[in-house]
Backbone as CSV, one residue per row, in Angstrom:
resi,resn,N_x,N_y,N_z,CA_x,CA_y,CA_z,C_x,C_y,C_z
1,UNK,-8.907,19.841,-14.906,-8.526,19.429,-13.579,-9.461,18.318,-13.123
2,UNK,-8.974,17.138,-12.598,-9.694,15.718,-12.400,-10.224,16.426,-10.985
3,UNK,-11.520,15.966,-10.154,-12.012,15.872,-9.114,-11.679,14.432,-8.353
4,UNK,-11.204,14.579,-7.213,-11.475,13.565,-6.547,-12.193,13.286,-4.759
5,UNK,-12.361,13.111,-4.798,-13.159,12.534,-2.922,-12.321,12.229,-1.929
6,UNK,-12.339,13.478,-1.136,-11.438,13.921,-0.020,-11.282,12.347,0.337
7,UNK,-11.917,12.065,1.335,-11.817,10.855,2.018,-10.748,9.873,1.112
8,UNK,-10.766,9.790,0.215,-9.933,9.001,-0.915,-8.248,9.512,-0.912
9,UNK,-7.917,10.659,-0.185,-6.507,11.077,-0.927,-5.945,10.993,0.284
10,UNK,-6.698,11.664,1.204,-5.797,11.271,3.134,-5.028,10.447,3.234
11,UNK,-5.470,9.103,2.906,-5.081,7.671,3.122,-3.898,7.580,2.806
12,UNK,-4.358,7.636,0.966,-3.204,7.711,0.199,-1.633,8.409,0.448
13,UNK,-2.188,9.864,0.989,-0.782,10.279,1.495,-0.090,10.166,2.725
14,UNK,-0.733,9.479,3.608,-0.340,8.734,4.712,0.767,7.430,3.957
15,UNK,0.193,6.579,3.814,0.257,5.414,3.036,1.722,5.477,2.549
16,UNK,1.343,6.588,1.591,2.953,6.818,0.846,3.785,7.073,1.615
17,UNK,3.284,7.752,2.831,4.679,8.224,3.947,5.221,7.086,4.724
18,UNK,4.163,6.277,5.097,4.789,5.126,5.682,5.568,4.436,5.363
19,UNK,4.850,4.092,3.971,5.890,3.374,2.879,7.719,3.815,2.292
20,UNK,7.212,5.205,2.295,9.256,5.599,2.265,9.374,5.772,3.433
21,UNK,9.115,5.193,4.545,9.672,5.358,5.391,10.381,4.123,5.816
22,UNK,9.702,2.969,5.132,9.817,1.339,5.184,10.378,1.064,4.539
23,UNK,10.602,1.692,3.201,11.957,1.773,2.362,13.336,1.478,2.308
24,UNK,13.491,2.515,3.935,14.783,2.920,3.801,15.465,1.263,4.188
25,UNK,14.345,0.712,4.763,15.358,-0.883,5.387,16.520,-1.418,3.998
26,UNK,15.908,-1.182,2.974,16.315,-1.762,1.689,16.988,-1.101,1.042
27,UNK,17.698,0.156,1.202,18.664,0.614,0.109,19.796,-0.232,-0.101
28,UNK,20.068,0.410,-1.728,20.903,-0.714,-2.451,22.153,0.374,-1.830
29,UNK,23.024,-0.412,-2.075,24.778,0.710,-2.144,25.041,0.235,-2.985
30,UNK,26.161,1.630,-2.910,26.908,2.142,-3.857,28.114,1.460,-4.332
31,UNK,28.608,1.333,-2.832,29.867,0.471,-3.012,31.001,1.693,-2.231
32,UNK,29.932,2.949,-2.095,30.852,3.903,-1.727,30.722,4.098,0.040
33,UNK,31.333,5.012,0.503,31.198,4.733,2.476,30.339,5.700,2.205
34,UNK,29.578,5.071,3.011,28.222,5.819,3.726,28.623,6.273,5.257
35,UNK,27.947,7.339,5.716,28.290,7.907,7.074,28.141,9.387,7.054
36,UNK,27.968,10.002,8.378,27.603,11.209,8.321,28.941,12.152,7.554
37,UNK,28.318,13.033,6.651,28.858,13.833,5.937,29.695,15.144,6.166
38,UNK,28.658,15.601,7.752,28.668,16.965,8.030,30.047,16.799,8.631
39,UNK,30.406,15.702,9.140,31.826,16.717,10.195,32.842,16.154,9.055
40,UNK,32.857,16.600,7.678,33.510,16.563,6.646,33.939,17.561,6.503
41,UNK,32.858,18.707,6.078,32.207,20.026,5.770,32.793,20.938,6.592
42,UNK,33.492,21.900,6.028,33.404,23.293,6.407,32.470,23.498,6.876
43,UNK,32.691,24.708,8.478,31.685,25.756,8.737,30.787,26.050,8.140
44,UNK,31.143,26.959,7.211,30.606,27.668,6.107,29.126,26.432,5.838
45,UNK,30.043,25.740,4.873,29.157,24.592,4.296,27.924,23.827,4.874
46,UNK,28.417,23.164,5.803,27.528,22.806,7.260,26.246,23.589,7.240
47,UNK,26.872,25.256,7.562,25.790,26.171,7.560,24.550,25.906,6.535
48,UNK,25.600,26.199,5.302,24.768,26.414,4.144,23.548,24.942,4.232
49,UNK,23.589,24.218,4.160,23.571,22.469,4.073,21.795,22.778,4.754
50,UNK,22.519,23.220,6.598,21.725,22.959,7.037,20.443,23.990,7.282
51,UNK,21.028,25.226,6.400,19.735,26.398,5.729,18.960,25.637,4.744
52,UNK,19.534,24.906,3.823,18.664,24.247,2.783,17.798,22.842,3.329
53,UNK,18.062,22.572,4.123,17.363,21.070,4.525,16.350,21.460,5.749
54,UNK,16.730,22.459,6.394,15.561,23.438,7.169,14.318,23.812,6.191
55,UNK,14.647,24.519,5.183,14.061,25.365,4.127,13.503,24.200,3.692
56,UNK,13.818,23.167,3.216,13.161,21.958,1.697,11.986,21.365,2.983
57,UNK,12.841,20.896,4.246,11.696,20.539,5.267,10.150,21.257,5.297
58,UNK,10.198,22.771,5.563,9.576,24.028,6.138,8.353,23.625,4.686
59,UNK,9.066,23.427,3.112,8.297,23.372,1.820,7.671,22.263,2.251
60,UNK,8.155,21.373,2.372,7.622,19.714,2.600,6.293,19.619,2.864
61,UNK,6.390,20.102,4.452,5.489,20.232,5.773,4.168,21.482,4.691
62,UNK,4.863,22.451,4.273,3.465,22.959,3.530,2.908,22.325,2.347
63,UNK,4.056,21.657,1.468,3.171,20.677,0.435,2.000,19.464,1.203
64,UNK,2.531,18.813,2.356,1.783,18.171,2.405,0.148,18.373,3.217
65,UNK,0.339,19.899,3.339,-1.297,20.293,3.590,-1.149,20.707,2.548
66,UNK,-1.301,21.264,1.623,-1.536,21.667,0.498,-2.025,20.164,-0.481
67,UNK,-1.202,18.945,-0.496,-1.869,18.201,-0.800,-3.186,17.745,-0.046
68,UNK,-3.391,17.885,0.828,-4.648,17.380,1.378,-5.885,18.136,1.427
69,UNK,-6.075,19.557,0.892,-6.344,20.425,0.850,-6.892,20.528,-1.268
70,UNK,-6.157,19.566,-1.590,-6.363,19.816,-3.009,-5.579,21.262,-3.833
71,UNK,-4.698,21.798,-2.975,-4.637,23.299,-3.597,-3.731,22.938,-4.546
72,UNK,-3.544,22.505,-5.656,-2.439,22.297,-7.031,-1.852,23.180,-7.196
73,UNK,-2.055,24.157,-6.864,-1.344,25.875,-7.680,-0.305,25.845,-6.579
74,UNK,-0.497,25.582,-4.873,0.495,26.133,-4.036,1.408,24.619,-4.195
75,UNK,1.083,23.263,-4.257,1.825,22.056,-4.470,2.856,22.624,-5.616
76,UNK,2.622,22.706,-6.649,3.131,23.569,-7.589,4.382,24.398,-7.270
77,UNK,3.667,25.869,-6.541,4.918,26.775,-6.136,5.285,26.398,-5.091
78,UNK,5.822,25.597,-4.020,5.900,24.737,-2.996,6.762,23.858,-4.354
79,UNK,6.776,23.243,-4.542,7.422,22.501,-5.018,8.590,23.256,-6.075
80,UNK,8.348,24.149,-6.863,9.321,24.542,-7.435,10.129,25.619,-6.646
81,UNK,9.862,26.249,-5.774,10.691,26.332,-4.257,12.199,25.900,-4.473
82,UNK,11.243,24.448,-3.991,12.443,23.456,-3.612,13.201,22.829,-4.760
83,UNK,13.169,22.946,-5.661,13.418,22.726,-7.374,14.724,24.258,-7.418
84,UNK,14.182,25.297,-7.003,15.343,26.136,-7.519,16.070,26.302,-5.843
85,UNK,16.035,26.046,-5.182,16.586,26.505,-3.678,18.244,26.261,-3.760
86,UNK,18.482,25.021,-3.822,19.790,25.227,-3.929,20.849,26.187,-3.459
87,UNK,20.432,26.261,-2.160,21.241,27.615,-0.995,22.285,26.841,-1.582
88,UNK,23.236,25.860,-1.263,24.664,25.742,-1.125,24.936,26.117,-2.767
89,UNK,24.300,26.119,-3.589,24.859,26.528,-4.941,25.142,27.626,-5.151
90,UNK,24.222,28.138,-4.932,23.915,29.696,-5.014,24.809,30.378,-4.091
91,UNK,25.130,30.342,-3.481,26.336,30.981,-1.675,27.695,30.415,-1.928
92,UNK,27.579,29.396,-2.486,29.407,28.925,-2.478,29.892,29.721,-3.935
93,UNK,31.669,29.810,-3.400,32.558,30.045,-4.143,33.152,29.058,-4.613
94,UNK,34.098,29.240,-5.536,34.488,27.969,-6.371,35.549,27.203,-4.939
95,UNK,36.094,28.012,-4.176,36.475,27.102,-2.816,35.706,26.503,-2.096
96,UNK,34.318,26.868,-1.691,33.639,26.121,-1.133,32.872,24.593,-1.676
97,UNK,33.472,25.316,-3.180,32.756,23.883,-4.097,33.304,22.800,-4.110
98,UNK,35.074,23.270,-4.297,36.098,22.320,-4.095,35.999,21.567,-3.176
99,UNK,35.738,22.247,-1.596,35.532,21.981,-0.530,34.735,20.388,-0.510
100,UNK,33.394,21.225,-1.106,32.274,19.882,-1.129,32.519,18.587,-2.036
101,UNK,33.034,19.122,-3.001,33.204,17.740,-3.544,34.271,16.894,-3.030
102,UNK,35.189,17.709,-2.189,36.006,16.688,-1.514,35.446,16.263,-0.234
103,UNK,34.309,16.702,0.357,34.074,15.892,1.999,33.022,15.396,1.433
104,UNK,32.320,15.239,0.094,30.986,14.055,0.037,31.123,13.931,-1.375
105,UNK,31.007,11.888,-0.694,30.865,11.363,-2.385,30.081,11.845,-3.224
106,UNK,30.410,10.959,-4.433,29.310,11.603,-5.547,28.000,11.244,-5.356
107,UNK,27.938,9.758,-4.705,26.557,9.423,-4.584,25.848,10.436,-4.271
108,UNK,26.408,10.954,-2.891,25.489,12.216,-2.012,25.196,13.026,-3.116
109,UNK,25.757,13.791,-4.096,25.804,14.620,-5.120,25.316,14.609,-5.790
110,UNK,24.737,12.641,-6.344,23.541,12.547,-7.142,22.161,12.425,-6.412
111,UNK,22.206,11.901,-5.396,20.999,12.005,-4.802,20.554,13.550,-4.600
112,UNK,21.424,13.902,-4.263,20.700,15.484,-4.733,19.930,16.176,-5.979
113,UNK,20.828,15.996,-6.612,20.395,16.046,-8.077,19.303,15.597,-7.855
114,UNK,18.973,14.004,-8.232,18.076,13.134,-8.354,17.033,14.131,-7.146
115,UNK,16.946,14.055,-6.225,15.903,15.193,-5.594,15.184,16.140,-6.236
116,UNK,16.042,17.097,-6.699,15.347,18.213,-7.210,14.751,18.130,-8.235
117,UNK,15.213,17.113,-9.243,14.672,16.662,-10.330,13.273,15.688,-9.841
118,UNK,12.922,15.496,-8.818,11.701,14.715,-8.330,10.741,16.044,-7.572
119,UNK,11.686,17.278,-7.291,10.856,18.396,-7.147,10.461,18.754,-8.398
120,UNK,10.811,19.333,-9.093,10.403,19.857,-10.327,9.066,18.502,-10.941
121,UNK,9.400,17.706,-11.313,8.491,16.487,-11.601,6.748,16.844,-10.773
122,UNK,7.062,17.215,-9.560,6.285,17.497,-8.661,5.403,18.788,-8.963
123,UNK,6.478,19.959,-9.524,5.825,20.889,-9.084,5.368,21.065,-10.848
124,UNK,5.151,20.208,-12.232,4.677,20.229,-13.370,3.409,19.365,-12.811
125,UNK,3.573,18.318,-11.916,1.908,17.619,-11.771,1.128,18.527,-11.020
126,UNK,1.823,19.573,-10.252,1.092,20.716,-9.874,0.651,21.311,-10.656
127,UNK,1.185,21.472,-11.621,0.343,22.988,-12.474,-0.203,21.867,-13.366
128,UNK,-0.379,20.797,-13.889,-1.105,19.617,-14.828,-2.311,19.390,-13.937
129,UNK,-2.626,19.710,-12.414,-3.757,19.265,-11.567,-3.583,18.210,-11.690
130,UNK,-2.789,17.094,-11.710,-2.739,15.665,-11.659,-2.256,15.218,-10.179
131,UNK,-3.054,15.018,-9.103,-3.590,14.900,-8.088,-2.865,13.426,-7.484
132,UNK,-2.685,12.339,-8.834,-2.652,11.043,-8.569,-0.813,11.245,-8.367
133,UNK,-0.346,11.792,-9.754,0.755,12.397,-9.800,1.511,13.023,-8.575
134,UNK,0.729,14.119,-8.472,1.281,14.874,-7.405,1.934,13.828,-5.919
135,UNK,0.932,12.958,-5.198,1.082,12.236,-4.310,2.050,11.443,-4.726
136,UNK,2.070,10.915,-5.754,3.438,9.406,-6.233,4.527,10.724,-5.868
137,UNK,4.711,11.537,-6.926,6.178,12.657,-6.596,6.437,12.996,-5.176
138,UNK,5.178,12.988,-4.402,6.029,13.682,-3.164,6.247,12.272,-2.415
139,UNK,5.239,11.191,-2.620,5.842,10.196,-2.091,7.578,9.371,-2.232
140,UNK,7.627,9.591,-3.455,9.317,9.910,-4.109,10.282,10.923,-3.402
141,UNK,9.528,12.193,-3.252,10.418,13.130,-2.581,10.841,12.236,-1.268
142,UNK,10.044,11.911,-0.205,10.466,12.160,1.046,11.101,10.596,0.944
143,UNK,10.731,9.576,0.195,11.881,8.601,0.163,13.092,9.189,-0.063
144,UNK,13.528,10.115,-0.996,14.830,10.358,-1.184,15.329,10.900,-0.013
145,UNK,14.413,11.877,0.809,15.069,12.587,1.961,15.490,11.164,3.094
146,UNK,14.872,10.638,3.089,14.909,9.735,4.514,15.898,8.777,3.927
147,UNK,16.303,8.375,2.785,17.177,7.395,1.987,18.647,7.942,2.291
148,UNK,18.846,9.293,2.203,19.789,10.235,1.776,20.246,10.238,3.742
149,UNK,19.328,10.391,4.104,19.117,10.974,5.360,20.058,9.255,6.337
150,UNK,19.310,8.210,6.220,20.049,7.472,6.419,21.754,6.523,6.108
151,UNK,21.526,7.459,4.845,22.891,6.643,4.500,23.837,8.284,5.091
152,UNK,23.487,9.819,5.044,24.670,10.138,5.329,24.320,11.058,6.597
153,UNK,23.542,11.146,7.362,23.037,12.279,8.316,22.554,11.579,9.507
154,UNK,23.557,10.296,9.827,23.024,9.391,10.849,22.996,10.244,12.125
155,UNK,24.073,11.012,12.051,24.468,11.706,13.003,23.410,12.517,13.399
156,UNK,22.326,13.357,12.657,21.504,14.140,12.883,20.188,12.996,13.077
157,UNK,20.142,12.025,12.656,18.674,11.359,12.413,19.328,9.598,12.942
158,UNK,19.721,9.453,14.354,20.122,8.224,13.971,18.691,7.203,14.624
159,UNK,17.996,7.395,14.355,16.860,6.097,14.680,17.006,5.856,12.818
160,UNK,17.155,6.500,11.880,17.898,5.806,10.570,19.155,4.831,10.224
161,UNK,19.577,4.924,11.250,20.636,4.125,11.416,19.951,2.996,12.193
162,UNK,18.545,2.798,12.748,18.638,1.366,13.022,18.162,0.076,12.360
C-alpha cells in the first residue's frame, strides 16, 4: 500500500469534482434525443430508478470521505455497492424490462453500463490501495453521473440544462 500526504489528495479530489463538473459543457451526442427520461417510465420504474440513484448518491457522498480519509477497504466496499446495486434489475419483470427499453434509448442503457463498469474499476483500486487510481475512477464516476444527468434528468437537475 503506497503512502501519501494528506494535504496532497484534498485538492486533488476537489479538482476532479470541478472538473466533471466542467465537462458536462462538452458532451459529444449520440445523434439520439436527449431529454428527461422519467415521464417515459412507468410508476413502478420511476420508483425503482429513483431508489437506485438515491442509493449510488448516499455510496458516492460516503466514498468521497472515505477517500479523504485514506480508508481503501471502505472505497472498495462503497464502491462495489454500487457495482452490484442495480435495484431496477434486480425488481423488474420481463414487463417492466420491456417497459424500459422502450421509454429510454440505448445510449441511457449504455451509460449505465459504462457506470458500473467505472464502479467496479473503482472498487479493484480499492482493494489494490492505489490511491492515485482510486481518485481518477471516482473522478470518472461522477462525470458519468452529471453527463447522464444532463443529457436525460433535466427535469430533476435543470441548472444541467444550462
Amino acid at each position: 500500500m503506497r503512502s501519501y500526504g494528506k494535504s496532497r489528495k484534498f485538492p486533488l479530489v476537489v479538482s476532479t469534482l470541478a472538473m466533471a463538473l466542467g465537462l458536462v459543457a462538452g458532451l459529444p451526442t449520440t445523434g439520439q434525443e436527449a431529454g428527461p427520461v422519467s415521464r417515459d417510465l412507468t410508476p413502478k420504474l420511476r420508483n425503482l430508478l429513483r431508489q437506485e440513484m438515491l442509493s449510488i448518491e448516499q455510496a458516492s457522498k460516503d466514498i468521497f470521505s472515505a477517500l479523504i480519509a485514506g480508508d481503501d477497504a471502505r472505497v472498495a466496499g462503497l464502491a462495489q455497492q454500487i457495482h452490484d446495486s442495480f435495484i431496477l434489475q434486480q425488481s423488474m419483470t420481463s414487463e417492466d424490462k420491456q417497459n424500459l427499453m422502450a421509454a429510454v434509448p440505448e445510449d441511457f442503457v449504455a451509460r449505465d453500463r459504462a457506470f458500473h463498469a467505472l464502479s467496479a474499476d473503482l472498487a479493484q483500486a480499492g482493494r489494490d490501495g492505489d490511491r492515485d487510481a482510486q481518485h481518477a475512477e471516482f473522478g470518472r464516476m461522477v462525470e458519468a453521473c452529471t453527463a447522464c444527468h444532463a443529457r436525460y434528468a433535466t427535469d430533476r437537475f435543470p441548472l444541467l440544462a444550462e
